[in-house]
C-alpha positions as CSV (number, residue, x, y, z in Angstrom):
1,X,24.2,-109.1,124.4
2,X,26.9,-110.5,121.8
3,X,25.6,-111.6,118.9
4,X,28.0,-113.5,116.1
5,X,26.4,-114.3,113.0
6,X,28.0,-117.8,111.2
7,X,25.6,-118.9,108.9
8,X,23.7,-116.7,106.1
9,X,22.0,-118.4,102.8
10,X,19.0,-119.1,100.9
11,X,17.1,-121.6,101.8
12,X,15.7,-123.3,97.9
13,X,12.6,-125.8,97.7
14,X,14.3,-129.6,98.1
15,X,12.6,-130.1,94.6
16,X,11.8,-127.6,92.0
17,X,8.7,-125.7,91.7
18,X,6.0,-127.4,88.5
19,X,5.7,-124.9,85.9
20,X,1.7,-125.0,86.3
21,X,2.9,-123.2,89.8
22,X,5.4,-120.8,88.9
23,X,2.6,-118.3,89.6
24,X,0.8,-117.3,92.3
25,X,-2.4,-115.4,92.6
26,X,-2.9,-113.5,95.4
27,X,-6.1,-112.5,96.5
28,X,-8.3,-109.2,97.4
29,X,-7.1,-109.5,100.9
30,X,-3.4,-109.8,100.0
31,X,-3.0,-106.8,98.0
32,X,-4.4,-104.5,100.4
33,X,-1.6,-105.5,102.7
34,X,1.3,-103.4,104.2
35,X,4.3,-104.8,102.4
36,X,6.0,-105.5,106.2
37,X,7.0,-108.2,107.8
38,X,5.3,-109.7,111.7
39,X,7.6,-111.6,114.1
40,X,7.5,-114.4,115.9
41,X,10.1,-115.6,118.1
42,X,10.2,-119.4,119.5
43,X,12.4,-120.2,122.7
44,X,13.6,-123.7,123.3
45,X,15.7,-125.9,125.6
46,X,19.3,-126.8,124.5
47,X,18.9,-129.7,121.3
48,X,21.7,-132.4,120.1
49,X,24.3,-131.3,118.2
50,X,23.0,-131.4,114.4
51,X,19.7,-130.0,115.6
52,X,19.8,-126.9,113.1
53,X,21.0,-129.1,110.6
54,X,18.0,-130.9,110.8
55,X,15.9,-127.6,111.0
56,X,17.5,-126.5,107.4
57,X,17.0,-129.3,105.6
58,X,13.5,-129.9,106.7
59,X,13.0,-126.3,106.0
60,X,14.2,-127.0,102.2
61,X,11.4,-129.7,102.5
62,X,8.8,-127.5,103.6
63,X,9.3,-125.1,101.1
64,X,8.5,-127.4,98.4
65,X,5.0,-127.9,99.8
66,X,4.5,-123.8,100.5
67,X,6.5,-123.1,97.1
68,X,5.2,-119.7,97.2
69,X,6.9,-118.5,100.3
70,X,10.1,-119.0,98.3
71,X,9.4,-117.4,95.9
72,X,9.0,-113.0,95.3
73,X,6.0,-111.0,94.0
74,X,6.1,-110.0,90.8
75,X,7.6,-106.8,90.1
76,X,5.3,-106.4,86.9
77,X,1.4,-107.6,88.5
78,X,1.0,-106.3,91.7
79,X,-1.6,-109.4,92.0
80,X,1.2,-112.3,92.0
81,X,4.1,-113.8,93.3
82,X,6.8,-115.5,90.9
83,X,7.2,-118.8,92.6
84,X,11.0,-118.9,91.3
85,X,12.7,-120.9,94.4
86,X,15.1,-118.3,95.2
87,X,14.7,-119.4,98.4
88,X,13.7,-118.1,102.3
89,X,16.5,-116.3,103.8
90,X,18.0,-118.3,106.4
91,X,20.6,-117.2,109.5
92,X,22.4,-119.2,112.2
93,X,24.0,-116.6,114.9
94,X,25.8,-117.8,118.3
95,X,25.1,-115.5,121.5
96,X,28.5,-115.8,123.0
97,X,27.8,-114.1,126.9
98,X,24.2,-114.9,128.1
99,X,22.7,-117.9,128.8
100,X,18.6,-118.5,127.8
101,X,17.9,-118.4,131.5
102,X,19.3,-115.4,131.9
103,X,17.4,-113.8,128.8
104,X,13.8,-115.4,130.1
105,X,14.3,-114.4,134.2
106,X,12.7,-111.9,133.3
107,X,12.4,-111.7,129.5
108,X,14.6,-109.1,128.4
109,X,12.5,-107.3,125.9
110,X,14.4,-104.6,125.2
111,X,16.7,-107.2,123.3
112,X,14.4,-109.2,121.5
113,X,14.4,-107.4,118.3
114,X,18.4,-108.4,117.9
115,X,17.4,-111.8,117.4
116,X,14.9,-111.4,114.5
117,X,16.8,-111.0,111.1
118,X,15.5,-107.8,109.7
119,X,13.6,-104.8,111.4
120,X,10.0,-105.8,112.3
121,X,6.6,-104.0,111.4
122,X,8.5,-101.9,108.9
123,X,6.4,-101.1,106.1
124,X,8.3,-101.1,102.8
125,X,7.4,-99.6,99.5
126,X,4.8,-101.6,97.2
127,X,7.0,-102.0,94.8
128,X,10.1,-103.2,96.8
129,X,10.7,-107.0,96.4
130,X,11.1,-108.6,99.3
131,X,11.9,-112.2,100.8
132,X,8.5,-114.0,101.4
133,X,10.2,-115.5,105.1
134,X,13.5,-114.7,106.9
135,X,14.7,-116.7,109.9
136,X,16.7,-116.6,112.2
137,X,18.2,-119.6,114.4
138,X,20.0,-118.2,117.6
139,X,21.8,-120.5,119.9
140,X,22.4,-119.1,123.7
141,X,26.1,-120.1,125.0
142,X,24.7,-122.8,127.4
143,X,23.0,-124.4,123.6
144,X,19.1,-123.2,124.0
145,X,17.9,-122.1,120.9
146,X,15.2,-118.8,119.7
147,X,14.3,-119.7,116.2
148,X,12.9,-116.1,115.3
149,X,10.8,-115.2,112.1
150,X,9.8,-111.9,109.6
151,X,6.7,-113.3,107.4
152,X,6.3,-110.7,104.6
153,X,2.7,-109.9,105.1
154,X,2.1,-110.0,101.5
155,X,0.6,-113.4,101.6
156,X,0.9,-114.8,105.6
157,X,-2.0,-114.2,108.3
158,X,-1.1,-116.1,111.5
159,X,-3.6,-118.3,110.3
160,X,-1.4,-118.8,107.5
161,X,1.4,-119.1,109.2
162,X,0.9,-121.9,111.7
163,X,0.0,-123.7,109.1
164,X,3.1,-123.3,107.7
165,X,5.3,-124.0,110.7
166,X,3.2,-127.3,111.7
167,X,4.4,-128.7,108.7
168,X,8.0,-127.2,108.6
169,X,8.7,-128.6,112.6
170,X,6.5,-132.0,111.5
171,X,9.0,-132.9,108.9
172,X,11.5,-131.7,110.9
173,X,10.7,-134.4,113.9
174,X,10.0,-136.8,111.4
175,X,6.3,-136.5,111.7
176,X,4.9,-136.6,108.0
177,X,1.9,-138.0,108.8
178,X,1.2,-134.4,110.8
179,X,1.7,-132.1,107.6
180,X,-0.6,-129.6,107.2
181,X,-0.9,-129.4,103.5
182,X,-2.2,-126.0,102.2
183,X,-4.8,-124.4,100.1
184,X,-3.6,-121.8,98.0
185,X,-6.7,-121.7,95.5
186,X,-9.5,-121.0,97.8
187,X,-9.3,-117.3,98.5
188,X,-8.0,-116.2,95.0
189,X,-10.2,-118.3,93.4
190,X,-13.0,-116.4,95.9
191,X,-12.0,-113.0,96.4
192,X,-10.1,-112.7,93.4
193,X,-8.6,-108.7,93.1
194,X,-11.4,-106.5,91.1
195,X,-9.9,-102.9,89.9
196,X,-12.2,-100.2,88.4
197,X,-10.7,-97.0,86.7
198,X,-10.9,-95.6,90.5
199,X,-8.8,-98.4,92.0
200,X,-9.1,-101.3,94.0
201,X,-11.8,-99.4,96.7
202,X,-13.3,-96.3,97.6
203,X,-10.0,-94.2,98.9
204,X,-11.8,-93.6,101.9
205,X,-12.1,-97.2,103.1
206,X,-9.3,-98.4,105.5
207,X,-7.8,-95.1,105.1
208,X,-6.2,-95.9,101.5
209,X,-4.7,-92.9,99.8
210,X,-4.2,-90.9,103.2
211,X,-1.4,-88.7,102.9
212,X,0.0,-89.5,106.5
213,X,2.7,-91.0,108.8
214,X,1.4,-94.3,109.4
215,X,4.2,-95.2,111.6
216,X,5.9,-93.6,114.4
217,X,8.6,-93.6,117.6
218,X,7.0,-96.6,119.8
219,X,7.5,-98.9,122.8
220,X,6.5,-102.1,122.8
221,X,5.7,-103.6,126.0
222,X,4.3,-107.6,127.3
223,X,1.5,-107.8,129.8
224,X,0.4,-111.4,131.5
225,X,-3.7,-111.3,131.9
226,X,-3.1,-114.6,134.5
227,X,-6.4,-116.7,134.7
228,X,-7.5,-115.2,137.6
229,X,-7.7,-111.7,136.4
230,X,-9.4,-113.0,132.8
231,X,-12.2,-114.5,135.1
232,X,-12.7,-110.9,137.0
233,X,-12.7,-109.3,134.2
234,X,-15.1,-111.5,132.4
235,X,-17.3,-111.0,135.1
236,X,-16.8,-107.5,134.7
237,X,-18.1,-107.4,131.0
238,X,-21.3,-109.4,131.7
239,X,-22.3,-106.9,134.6
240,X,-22.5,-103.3,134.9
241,X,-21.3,-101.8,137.9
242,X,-25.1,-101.6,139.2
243,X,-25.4,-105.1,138.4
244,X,-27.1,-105.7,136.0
245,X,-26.7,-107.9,133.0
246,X,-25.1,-105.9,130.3
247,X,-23.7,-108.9,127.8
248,X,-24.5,-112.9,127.6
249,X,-21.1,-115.0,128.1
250,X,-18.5,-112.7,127.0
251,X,-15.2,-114.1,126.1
252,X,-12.3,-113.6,127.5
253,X,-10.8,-111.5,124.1
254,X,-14.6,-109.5,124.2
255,X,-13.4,-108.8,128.1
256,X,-9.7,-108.2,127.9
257,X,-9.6,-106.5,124.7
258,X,-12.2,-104.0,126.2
259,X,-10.1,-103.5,129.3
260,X,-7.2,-102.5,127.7
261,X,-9.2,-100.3,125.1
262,X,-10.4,-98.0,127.9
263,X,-7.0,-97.8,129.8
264,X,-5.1,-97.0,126.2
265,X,-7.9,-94.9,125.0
266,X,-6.8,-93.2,128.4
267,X,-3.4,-93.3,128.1
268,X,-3.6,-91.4,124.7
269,X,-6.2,-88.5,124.7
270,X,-5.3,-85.6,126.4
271,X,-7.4,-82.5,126.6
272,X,-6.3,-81.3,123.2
273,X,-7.9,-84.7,121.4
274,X,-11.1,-84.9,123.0
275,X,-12.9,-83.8,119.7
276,X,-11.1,-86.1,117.7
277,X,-13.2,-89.8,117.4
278,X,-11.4,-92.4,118.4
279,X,-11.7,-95.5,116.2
280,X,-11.0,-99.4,117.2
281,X,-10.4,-102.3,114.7
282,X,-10.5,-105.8,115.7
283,X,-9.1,-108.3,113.2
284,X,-11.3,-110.8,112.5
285,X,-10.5,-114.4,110.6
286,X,-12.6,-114.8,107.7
287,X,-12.1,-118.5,107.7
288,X,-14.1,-119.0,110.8
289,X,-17.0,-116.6,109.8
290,X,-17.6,-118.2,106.5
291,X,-16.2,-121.7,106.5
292,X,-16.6,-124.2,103.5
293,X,-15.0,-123.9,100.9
294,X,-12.3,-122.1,103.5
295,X,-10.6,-124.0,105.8
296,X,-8.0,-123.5,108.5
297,X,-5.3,-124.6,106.0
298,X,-7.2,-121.7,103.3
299,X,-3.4,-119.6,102.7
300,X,-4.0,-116.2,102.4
301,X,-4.7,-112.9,104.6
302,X,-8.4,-113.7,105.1
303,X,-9.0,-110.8,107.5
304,X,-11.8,-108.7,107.9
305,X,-11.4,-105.6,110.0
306,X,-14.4,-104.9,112.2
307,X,-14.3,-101.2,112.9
308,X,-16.6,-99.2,115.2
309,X,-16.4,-96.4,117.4
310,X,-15.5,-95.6,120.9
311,X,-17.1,-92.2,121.9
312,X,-16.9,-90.7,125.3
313,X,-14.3,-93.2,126.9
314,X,-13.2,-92.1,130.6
315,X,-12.0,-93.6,134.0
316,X,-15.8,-93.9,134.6
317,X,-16.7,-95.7,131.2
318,X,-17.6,-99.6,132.3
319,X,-16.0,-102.5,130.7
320,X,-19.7,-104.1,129.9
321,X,-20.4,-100.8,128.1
322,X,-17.2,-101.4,125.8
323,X,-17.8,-105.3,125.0
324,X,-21.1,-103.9,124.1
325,X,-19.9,-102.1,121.2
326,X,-17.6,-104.5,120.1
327,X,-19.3,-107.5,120.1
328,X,-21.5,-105.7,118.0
329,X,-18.9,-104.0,115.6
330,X,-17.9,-107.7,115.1
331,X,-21.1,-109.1,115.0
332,X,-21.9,-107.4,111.4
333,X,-18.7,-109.3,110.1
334,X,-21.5,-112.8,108.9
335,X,-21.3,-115.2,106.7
336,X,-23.8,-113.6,104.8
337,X,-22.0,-110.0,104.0
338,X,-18.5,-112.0,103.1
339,X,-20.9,-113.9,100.5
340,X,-21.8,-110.2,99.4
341,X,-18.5,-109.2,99.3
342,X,-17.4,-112.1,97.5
343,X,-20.6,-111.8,94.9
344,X,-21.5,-108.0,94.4
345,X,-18.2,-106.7,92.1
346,X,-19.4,-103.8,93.2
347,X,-19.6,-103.8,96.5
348,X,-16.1,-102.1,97.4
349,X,-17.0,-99.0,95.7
350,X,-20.4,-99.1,97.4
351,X,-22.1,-96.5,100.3
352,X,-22.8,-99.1,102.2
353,X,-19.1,-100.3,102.3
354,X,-18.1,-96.9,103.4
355,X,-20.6,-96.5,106.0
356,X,-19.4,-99.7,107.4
357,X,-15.8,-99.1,107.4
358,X,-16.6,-95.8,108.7
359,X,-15.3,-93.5,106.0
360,X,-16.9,-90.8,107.4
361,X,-14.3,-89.9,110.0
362,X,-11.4,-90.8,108.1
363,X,-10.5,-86.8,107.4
364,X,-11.3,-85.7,111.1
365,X,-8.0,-86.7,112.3
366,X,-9.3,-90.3,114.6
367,X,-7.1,-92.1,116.7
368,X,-6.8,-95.7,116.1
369,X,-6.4,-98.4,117.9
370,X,-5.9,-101.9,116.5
371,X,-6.8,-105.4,118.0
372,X,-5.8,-109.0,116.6
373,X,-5.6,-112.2,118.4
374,X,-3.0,-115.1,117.9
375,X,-4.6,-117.6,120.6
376,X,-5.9,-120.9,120.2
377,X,-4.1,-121.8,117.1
378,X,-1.4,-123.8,118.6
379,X,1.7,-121.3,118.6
380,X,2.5,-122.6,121.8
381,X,2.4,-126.4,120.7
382,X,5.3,-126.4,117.9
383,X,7.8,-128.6,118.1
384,X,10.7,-129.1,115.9
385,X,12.1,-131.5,118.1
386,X,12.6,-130.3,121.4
387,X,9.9,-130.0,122.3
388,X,7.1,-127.8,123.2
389,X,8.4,-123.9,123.0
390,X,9.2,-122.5,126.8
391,X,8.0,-119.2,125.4
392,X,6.7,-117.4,122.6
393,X,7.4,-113.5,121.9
394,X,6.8,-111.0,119.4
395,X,9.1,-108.3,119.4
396,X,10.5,-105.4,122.0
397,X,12.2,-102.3,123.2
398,X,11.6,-99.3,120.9
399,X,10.9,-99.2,116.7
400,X,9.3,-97.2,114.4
401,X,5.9,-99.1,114.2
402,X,1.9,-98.3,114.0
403,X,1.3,-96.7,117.5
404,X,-1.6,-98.7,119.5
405,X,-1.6,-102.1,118.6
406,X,-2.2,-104.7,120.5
407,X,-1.6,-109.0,119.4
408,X,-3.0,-111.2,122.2
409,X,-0.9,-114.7,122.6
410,X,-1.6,-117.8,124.9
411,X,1.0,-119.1,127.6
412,X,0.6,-121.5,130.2
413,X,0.0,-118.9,132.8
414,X,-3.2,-116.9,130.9
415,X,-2.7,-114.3,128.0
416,X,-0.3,-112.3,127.0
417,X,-1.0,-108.6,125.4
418,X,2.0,-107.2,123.2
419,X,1.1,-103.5,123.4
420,X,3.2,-100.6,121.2
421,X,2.4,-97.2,121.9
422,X,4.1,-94.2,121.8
423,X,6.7,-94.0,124.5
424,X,5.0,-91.1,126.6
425,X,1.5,-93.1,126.1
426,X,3.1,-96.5,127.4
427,X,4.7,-94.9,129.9
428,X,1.1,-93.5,131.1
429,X,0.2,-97.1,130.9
430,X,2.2,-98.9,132.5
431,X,2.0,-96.6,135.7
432,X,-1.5,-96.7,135.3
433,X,-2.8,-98.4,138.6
434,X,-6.2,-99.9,138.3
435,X,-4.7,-101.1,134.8
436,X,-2.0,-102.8,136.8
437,X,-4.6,-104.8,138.5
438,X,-5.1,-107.0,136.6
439,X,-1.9,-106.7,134.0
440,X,1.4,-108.1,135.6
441,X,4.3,-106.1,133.6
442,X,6.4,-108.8,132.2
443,X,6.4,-111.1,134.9
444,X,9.1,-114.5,134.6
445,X,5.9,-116.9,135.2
446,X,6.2,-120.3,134.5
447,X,8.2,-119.8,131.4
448,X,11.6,-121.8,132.3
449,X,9.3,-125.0,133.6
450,X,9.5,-127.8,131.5
């Protein structure tokens, strides 16, 4: 694929920042962040001529209302960002020799990382300053379009950032009245950063201060659950294979998310790591756990990571058994312990914190395996003015990333389930065959219907 790049600038606020918000606080949640950026790339049908103009300038619009994601942290408090309009980073390329109907039958994953504008998933140094949001707009010869992000993770969850691109694509159809104006003083104002002579938290919990590799050598690779297998498998969850009821109305993330768990946990351990614990986080959105005064348009990343462990996993191991433990892992994230967190300063530097982030097997070597969910928040709604996406992706082919994660999207057809793993554990994977049962290997679906 030939890609020519004709367009790099900063993209500045339409209308300058106030002084009273030249500075941004950030909050608990934010600092703990890897300072790396998550895609997302957007595929349309071919738009008029000034279409891109009309995505820029709404862009500049946009900013003024999200003022912080033009703006950089602050190289002198970890705990801000200077909200000095220097602007999003903003690219135009041309893709001279393929056509977008040629890059989505099938979707050529292997190429999707060449239309993001900077390496994704990279973590950065703390202290490097970094662009809070690079884009890229790439037009396919026959005039389709992939509008492909990098949110710095420094202060966007997804959460975050559809709220963000709702208003951007609203003001750029002409839609004011559809803005989704944002909160930025809830979760500072909440969970403001608290530092004691021993740091932010126990080193221990989520495995600050290990001196380790956190990213490696992986594949990333997309996987359709259609409706039909999210229905078996949710079937699957409620009844053990004798059965019996096991769990009342799982969902379908409780049941897919345990499906793949087993066949990854699979894919991984070999003889040599069955003494090592394996250890699964699921990603769970604060907003919805302890709503007012958070709401959906709360900026910030308000994620709680619900940890728990997987012992024993085999071929044998039912799916019911799994859901089991993980609706119970993310059962203990309530309303009621985020009010504890949020009141008890103490709390971070607590036993109890460490025995529920399961510092106790942090130096015995675990293998991790990481669980979020983008569905149901309307990624595959936003228009700009073409409208609805034909397809949503996150990035492909091979990068160095943190091995086994998994980010679950909608699409017309069902779900989709990004995977990255090492290569030789992918490979497992994908040639696993009751896996394949129910996971069609980056199938063309519906993806080029209107």
């Amino acid at each position: 694929m030939e890609i020519k790049i004709t367009c790099r600038e900063s993209i500045k606020p339409s209308l300058p920042t106030p002084q009273e918000h030249k500075k941004h606080k950030l909050c608990l949640f934010d600092v703990y962040q890897l300072n790396t950026y998550f895609p997302l790339i957007l595929f349309y049908h071919k738009g008029s001529s000034d279409i891109l103009t009309q995505l820029k300038k709404s862009l500049s619009e946009a900013l003024t209302i999200f003022y912080p994601l033009a703006g950089r942290k602050s190289s002198d408090d970890p705990f801000s960002i200077n909200c000095n309009d220097e602007g999003a980073i903003y690219i135009e390329s041309t893709i001279v020799n393929i056509t977008i109907e040629e890059f989505l039958n099938p979707p050529k994953l292997e190429l999707l990382n060449e239309l993001l504008p900077c390496e994704p998933n990279k973590t950065h140094p703390n202290h490097e300053v970094l662009p809070q949001l690079v884009i890229q707009a790439n037009t396919f010869k026959c005039g389709g379009i992939a509008v492909a992000m990098c949110n710095l993770h420094t202060l966007l969850d997804a959460s975050s950032c559809i709220t963000f691109l709702k208003t951007w694509f609203a003001i750029s159809r002409g839609s004011a009245e559809e803005i989704s104006f944002p909160n930025f003083s809830s979760a500072p104002s909440l969970f403001p950063p608290r530092v004691n002579t021993s740091g932010l938290m126990r080193s221990g919990v989520l495995n600050l201060g290990r001196d380790i590799e956190i990213e490696t050598l992986c594949t990333t690779r997309r996987f359709l659950f259609d409706f039909k297998a999210m229905n078996e498998l949710i079937s699957k969850a409620a009844l053990g294979n004798n059965g019996r009821m096991m769990n009342t109305n799982p969902t379908r993330y409780q049941a897919v998310s345990s499906f793949i768990c087993k066949h990854m946990i699979m894919s991984c351990m070999k003889e040599e790591d069955k003494n090592r614990p394996v250890v699964v986080l699921h990603v769970v959105d604060m907003r919805r756990r302890m709503g007012e005064p958070f709401t959906q348009n709360s900026i910030g990343n308000l994620l709680w990571p619900a940890v728990m462990l997987c012992e024993n996993v085999n071929k044998d191991t039912e799916i019911s058994e799994l859901v089991k433990v993980s609706k119970g892992g993310i059962g203990k994230v309530t309303k009621e312990l985020l009010v504890r967190v949020q009141k008890d300063e103490g709390f971070w530097w607590s036993d109890e914190c460490g025995k529920l982030m399961l510092e106790e097997v942090v130096n015995k070597d675990p293998v991790s395996f990481l669980f979020t969910s983008w569905c149901d928040m309307g990624f595959k709604e936003l228009d700009f003015g073409l409208g609805k996406p034909l397809w949503l992706a996150q990035k492909g082919g091979n990068s160095e990333t943190i091995p086994n994660t998994v980010v679950f999207m909608d699409t017309k057809d069902g779900m989709e389930a990004w995977i990255s793993m090492r290569p030789q554990h992918i490979a497992t994977l994908e040639n696993d065959v009751d896996f394949l049962k129910f996971a069609l290997l980056n199938p063309t679906g519906s993806i080029l219907l209107k």
